[in-house]
N, C-alpha and C positions, 0 to 999 in steps of 0.2 A: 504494500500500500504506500502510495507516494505522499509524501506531507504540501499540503499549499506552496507556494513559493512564498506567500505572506508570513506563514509561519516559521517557511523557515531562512528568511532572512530578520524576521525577530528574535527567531534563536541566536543566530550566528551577532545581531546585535549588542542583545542582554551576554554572550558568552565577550565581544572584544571590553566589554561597559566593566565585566566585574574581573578581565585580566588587567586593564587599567585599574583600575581602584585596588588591586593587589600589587601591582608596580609603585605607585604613590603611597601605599600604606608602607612599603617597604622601602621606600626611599630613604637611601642613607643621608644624617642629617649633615653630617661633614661636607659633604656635595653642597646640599641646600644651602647652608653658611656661604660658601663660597657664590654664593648666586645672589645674596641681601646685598642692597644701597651702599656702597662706598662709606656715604654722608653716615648710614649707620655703625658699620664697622669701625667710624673715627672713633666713636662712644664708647662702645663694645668690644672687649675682645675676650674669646671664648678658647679655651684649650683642650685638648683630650676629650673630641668630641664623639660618643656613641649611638648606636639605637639609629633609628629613624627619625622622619620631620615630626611625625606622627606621637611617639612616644621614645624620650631619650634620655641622656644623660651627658652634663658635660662637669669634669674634675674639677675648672678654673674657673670661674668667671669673673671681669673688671669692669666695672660698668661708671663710665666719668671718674677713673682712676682708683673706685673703690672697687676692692676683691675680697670674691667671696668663694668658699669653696664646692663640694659636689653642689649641682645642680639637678635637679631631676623633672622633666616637664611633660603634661601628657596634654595635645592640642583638642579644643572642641570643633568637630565640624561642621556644628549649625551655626558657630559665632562667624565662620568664611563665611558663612551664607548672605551675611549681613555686611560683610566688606570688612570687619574683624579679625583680629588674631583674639584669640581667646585659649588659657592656658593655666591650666591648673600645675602648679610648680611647687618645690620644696625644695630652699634653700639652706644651706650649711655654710656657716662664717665662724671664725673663730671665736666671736664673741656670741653664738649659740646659734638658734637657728631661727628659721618661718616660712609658715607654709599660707596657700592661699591663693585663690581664682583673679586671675588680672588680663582683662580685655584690652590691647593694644588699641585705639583707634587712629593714632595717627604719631608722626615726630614728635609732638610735643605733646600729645595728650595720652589720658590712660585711666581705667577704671580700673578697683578692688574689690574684693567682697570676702567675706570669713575670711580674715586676716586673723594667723595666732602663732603663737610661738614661744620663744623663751629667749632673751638677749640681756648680756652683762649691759648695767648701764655705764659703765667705762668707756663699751663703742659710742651709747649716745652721746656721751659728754664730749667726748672727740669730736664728733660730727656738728654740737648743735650750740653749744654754748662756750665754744674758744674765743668768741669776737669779744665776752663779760671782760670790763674793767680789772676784774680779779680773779686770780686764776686760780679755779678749783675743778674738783673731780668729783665725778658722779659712782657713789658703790651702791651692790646689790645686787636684784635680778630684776625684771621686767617682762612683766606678761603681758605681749597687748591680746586684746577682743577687739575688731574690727569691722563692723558689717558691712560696712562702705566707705569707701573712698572716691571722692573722684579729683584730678588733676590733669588741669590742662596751663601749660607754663606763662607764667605772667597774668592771665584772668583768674583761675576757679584751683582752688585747694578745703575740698569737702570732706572731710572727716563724720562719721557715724559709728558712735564704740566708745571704748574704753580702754586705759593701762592701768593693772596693778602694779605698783614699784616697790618689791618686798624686800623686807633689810636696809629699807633706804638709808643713805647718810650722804652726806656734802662734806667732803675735805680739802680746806684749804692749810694755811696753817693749824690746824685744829679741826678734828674731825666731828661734824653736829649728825648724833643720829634721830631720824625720822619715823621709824617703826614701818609702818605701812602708809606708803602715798597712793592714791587712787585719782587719776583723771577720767575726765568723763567730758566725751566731745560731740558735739551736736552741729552742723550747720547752720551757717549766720549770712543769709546773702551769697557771697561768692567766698566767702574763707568757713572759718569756724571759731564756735566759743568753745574753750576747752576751761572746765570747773577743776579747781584743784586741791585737796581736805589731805588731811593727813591725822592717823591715828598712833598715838602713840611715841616715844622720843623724846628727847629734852626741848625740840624745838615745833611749837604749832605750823604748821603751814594753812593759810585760807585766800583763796582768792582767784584771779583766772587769768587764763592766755590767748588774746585774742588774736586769732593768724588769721591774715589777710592772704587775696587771692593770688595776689603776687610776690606771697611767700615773705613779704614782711610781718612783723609782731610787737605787740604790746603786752607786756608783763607787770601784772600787777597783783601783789603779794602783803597780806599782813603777818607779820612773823613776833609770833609770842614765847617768851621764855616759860618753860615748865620747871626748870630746874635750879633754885635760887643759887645752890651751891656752886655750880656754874658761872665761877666770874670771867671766864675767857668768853663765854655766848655774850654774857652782860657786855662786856665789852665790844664786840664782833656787833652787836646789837645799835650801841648805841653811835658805833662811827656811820652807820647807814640813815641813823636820823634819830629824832626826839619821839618816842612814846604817844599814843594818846592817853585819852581819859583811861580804857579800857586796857593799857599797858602794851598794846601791838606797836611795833614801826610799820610802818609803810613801805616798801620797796617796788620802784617801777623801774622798765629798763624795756626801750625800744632796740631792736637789731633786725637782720634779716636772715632768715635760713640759708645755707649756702649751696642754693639748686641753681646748677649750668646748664 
């Protein structure tokens, strides 16, 4: 019995359709690498690359001079659908790790979603508060919860979630411990209010950070002594300003994140 010629050039179709989609699912990503935008590779560089486009792994990664180590990435192919790269990843850096769903849309822009992980806050302090007047270090751990993010450079930096910062303390000359700090970030317009409490330690922390869309910030902190015994805090206290009625100093301090 002879099949249609309709059917069976739909066969012969559906059979070229799923040896394609088996050649692409298997596409090695070291290939692929070498076929992304120059303009990106300036940003980027990726070493010891395995797996597929599809789902891979690379040893190295440097992204704007910072490096991080394995990388592990598994692509969605309904977010191509939409003209997206969309990528569930889990990153390892030596100051811990994070894992997390982040849609590409473009050079400059990018979405997040369940963001979590675990990272010394020694890398944050590196990263985020070198430009401070006075030089201190951030110790502890840091757990963010992230539901969303979104960033796109110079307009929109939207935050949705939270960081515990456990064991916290600030060491400058003298190290002030925090106990447990907890941020809590919400969207505001084009940036985000980020709340900031802290439980616990010789030093209160109350107050918030507000980041603006093009990655500028405003910091504004009431900081109370719990521990009278503490004449180094009393002091460290009182070079930042005078006390109110309720015994807080005040502390503000405008900067800018350091995103290229």
């Amino acid at each position: 019995m002879r099949l249609p010629q309709k059917k069976i050039l739909g066969l012969i179709g559906f059979g070229l359709g799923m040896y394609l989609l088996f050649l692409i699912a298997l596409f090695p990503a070291a290939l692929g690498w070498q076929w992304l935008p120059p303009a990106l590779k300036q940003q980027v560089n990726l070493q010891g690359i395995s797996g597929s486009i599809w789902s891979g792994r690379v040893a190295i990664a440097t992204v704007n001079g910072y490096e991080s180590g394995p990388l592990r990435w598994q692509l969605s192919p309904f977010s191509l659908l939409l003209g997206h790269l969309g990528i569930d990843a889990q990153i390892k850096i030596p100051a811990g790790r994070i894992q997390g769903r982040i849609t590409i849309i473009s050079d400059n822009e990018f979405e997040a979603e369940d963001v979590s992980g675990e990272l010394l806050a020694d890398a944050i302090s590196a990263l985020s508060i070198r430009q401070l007047p006075v030089p201190v270090m951030l110790r502890g751990k840091m757990k963010p919860e992230i539901k969303s993010l979104r960033f796109h450079k110079g307009q929109t930096l939207q935050i949705q979630g939270g960081v515990k910062w456990l064991n916290a303390s600030v060491e400058g000359v003298q190290s002030f411990p925090l106990g447990v700090v907890e941020l809590k970030a919400e969207p505001k317009k084009q940036g985000s209010r980020i709340t900031i409490r802290n439980n616990g330690g010789a030093l209160e922390l109350s107050g918030n950070l507000q980041l603006n869309g093009n990655g500028s910030y405003q910091l504004n902190l009431g900081l109370l002594n719990r521990d009278n015994q503490r004449q180094d805090l009393k002091t460290m206290l009182s070079m930042l300003g005078t006390p109110d009625a309720t015994g807080r100093v005040h502390f503000r301090y405008n900067g800018k994140l350091p995103i290229r």
